[in-house]
DRENLUMBA-907915 format. One record per atom (N, C-alpha, C): residue in three letters; x, y, z. Coordinates in Angstrom, 2 decimals, m for minus. Example, Ala and Ser with C-alpha at 12.3 -4.5 7.8 and 13.67 -1.06 7.14 Angstrom:
BEGIN
<r><type>Ala</type><x>13.19</x><y>m5.69</y><z>7.80</z></r>
<r><type>Ala</type><x>12.30</x><y>m4.50</y><z>7.80</z></r>
<r><type>Ala</type><x>13.20</x><y>m3.30</y><z>7.80</z></r>
<r><type>Ser</type><x>12.85</x><y>m2.25</y><z>7.08</z></r>
<r><type>Ser</type><x>13.67</x><y>m1.06</y><z>7.14</z></r>
<r><type>Ser</type><x>12.90</x><y>0.03</y><z>7.87</z></r>
! end
This chain:
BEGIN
<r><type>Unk</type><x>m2.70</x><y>170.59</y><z>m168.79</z></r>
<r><type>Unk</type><x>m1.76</x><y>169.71</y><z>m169.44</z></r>
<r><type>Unk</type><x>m0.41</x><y>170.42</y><z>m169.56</z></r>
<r><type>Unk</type><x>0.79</x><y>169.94</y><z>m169.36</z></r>
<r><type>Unk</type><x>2.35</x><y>170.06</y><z>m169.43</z></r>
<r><type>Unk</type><x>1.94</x><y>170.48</y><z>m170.94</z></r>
<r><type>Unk</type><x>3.63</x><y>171.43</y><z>m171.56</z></r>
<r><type>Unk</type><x>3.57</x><y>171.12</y><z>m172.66</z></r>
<r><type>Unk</type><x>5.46</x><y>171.64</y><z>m172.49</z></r>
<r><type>Unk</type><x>6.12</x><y>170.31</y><z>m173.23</z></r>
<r><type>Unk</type><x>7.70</x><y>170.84</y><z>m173.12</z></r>
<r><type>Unk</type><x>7.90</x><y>171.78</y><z>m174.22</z></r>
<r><type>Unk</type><x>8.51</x><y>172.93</y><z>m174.02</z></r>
<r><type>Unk</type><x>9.04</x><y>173.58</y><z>m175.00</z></r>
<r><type>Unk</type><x>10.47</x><y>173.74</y><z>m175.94</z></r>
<r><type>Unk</type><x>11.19</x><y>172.89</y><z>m174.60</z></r>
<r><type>Unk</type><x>12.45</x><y>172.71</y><z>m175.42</z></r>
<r><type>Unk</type><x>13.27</x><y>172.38</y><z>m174.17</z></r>
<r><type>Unk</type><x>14.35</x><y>171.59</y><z>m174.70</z></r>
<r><type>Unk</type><x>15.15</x><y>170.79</y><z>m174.22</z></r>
<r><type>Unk</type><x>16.33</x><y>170.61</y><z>m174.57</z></r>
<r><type>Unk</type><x>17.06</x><y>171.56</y><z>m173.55</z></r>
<r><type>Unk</type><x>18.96</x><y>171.38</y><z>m174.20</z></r>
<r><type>Unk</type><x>19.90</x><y>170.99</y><z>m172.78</z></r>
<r><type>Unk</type><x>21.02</x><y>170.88</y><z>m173.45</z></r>
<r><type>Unk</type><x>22.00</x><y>170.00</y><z>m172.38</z></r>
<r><type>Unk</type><x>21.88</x><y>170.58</y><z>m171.17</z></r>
<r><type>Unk</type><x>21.47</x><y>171.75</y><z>m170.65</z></r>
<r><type>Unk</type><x>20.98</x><y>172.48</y><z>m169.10</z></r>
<r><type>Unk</type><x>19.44</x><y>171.96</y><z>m168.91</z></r>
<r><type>Unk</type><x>18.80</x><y>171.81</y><z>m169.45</z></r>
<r><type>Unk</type><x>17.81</x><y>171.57</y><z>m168.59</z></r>
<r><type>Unk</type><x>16.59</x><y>171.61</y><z>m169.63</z></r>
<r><type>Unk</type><x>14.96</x><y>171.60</y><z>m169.18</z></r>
<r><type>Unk</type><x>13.92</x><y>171.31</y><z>m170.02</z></r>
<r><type>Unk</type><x>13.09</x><y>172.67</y><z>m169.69</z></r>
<r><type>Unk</type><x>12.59</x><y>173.46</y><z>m170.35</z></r>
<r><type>Unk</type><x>11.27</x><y>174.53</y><z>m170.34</z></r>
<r><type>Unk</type><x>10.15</x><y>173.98</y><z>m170.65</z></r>
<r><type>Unk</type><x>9.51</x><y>174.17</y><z>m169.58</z></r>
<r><type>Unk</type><x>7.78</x><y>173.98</y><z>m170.10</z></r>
<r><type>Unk</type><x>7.16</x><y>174.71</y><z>m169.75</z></r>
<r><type>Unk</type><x>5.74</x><y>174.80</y><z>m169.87</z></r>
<r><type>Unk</type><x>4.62</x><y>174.99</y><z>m169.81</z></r>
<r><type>Unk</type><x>3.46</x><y>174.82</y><z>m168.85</z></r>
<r><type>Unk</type><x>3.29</x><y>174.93</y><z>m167.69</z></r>
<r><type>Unk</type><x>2.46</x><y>173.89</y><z>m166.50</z></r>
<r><type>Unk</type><x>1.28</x><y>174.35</y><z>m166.59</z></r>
<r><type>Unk</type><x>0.23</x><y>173.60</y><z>m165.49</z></r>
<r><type>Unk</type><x>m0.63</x><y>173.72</y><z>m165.49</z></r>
<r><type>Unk</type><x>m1.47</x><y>174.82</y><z>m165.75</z></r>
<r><type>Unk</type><x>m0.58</x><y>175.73</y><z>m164.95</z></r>
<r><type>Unk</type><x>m1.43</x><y>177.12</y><z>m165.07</z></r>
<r><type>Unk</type><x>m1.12</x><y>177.71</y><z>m166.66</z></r>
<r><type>Unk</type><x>m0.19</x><y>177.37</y><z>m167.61</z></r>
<r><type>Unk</type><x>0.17</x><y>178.44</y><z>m168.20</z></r>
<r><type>Unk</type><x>1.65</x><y>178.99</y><z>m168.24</z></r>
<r><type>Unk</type><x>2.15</x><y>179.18</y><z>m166.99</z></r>
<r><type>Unk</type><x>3.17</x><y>179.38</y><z>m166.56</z></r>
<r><type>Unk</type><x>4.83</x><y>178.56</y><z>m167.23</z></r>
<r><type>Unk</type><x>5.25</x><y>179.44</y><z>m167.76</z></r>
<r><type>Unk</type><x>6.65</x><y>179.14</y><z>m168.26</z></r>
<r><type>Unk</type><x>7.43</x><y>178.74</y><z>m167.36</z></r>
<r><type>Unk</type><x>8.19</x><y>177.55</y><z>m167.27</z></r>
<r><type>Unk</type><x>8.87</x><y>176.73</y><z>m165.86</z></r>
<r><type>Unk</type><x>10.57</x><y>176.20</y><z>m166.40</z></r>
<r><type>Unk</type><x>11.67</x><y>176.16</y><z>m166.21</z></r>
<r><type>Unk</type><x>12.51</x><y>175.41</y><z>m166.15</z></r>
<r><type>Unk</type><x>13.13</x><y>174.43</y><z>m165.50</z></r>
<r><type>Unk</type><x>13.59</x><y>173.24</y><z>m165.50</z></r>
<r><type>Unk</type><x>14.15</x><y>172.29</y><z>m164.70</z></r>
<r><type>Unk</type><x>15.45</x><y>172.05</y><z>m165.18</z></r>
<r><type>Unk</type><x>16.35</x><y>173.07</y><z>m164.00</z></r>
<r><type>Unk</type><x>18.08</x><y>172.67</y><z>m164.73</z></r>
<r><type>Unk</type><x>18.46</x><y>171.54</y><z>m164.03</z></r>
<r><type>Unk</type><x>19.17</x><y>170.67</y><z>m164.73</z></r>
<r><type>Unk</type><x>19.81</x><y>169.47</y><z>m164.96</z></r>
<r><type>Unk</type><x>20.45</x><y>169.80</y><z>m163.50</z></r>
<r><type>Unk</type><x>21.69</x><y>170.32</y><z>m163.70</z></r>
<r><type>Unk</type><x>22.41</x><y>170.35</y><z>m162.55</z></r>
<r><type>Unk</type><x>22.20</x><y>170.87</y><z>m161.08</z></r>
<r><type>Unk</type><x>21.01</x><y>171.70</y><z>m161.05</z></r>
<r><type>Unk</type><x>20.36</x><y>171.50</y><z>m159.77</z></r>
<r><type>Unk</type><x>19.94</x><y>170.44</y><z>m159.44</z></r>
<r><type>Unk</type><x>18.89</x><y>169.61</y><z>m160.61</z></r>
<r><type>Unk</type><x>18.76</x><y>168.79</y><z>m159.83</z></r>
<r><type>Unk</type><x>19.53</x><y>167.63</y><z>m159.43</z></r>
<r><type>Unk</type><x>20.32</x><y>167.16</y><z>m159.93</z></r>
<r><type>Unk</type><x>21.48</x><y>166.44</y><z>m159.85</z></r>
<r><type>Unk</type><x>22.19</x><y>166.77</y><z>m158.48</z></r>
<r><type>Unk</type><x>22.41</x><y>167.91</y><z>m158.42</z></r>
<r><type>Unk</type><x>23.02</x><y>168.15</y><z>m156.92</z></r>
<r><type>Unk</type><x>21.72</x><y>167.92</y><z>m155.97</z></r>
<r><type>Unk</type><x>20.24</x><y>168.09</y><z>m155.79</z></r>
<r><type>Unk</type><x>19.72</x><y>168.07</y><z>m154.50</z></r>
<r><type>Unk</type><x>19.33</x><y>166.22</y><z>m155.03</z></r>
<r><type>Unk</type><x>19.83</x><y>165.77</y><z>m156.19</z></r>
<r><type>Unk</type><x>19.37</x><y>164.32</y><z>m155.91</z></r>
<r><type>Unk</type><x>20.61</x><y>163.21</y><z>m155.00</z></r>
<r><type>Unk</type><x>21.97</x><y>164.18</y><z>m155.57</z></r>
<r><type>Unk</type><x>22.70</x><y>163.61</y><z>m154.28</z></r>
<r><type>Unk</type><x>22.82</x><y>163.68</y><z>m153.20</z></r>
<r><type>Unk</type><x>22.65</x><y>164.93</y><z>m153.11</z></r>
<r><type>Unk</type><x>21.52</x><y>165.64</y><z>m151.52</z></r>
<r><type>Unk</type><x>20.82</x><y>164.99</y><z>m150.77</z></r>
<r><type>Unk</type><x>19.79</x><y>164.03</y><z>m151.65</z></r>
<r><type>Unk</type><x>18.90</x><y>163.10</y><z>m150.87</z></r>
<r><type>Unk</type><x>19.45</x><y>161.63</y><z>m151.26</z></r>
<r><type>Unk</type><x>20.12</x><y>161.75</y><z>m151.71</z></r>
<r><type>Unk</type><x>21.17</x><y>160.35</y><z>m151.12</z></r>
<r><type>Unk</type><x>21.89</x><y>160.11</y><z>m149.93</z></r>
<r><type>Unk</type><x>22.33</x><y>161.08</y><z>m150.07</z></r>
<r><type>Unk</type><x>23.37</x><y>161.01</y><z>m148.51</z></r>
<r><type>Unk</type><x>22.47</x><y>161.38</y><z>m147.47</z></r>
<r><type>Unk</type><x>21.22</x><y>161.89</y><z>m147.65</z></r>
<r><type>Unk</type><x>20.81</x><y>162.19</y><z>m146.24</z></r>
<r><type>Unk</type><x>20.13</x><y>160.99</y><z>m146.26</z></r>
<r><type>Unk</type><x>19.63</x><y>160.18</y><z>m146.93</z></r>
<r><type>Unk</type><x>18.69</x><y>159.57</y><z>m146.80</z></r>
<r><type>Unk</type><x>19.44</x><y>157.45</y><z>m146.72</z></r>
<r><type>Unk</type><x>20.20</x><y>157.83</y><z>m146.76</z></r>
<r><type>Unk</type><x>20.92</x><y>156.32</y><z>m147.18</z></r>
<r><type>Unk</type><x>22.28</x><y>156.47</y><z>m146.09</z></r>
<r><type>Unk</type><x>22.42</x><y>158.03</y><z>m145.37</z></r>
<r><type>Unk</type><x>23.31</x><y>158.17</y><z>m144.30</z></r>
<r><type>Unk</type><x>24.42</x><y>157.88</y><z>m144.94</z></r>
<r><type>Unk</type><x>25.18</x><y>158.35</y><z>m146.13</z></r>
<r><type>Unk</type><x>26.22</x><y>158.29</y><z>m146.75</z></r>
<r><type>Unk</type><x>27.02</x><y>158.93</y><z>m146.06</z></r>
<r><type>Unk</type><x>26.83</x><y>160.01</y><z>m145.26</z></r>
<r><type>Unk</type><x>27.59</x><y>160.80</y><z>m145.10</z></r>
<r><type>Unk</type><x>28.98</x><y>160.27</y><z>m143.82</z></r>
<r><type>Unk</type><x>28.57</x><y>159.26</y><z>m143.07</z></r>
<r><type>Unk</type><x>29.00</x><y>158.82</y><z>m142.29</z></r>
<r><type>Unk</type><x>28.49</x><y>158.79</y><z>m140.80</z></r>
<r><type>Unk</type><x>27.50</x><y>159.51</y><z>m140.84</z></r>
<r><type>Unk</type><x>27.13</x><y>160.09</y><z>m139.40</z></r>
<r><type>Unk</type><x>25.53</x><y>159.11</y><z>m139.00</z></r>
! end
């Protein structure tokens, strides 16, 4: 089971399956989600 440990304007810490202490920063992912916009919706023009 997940367990969040905390959550501030960069990003969320948890807990995963194994045990293992994990972060998810905001602004990475934000950049590879526009990432897969443009590749994927061919924004880019090409």
């Amino acid at each position: 089971m997940k367990e969040i440990k905390s959550i501030t304007p960069t990003g969320i810490t948890y807990i995963n399956e194994l045990g293992a202490e994990k972060f998810v920063d905001f602004n990475l992912c934000n950049q590879n989600w526009i990432a897969y916009r443009i590749r994927t919706e061919k924004l880019d023009g090409k």
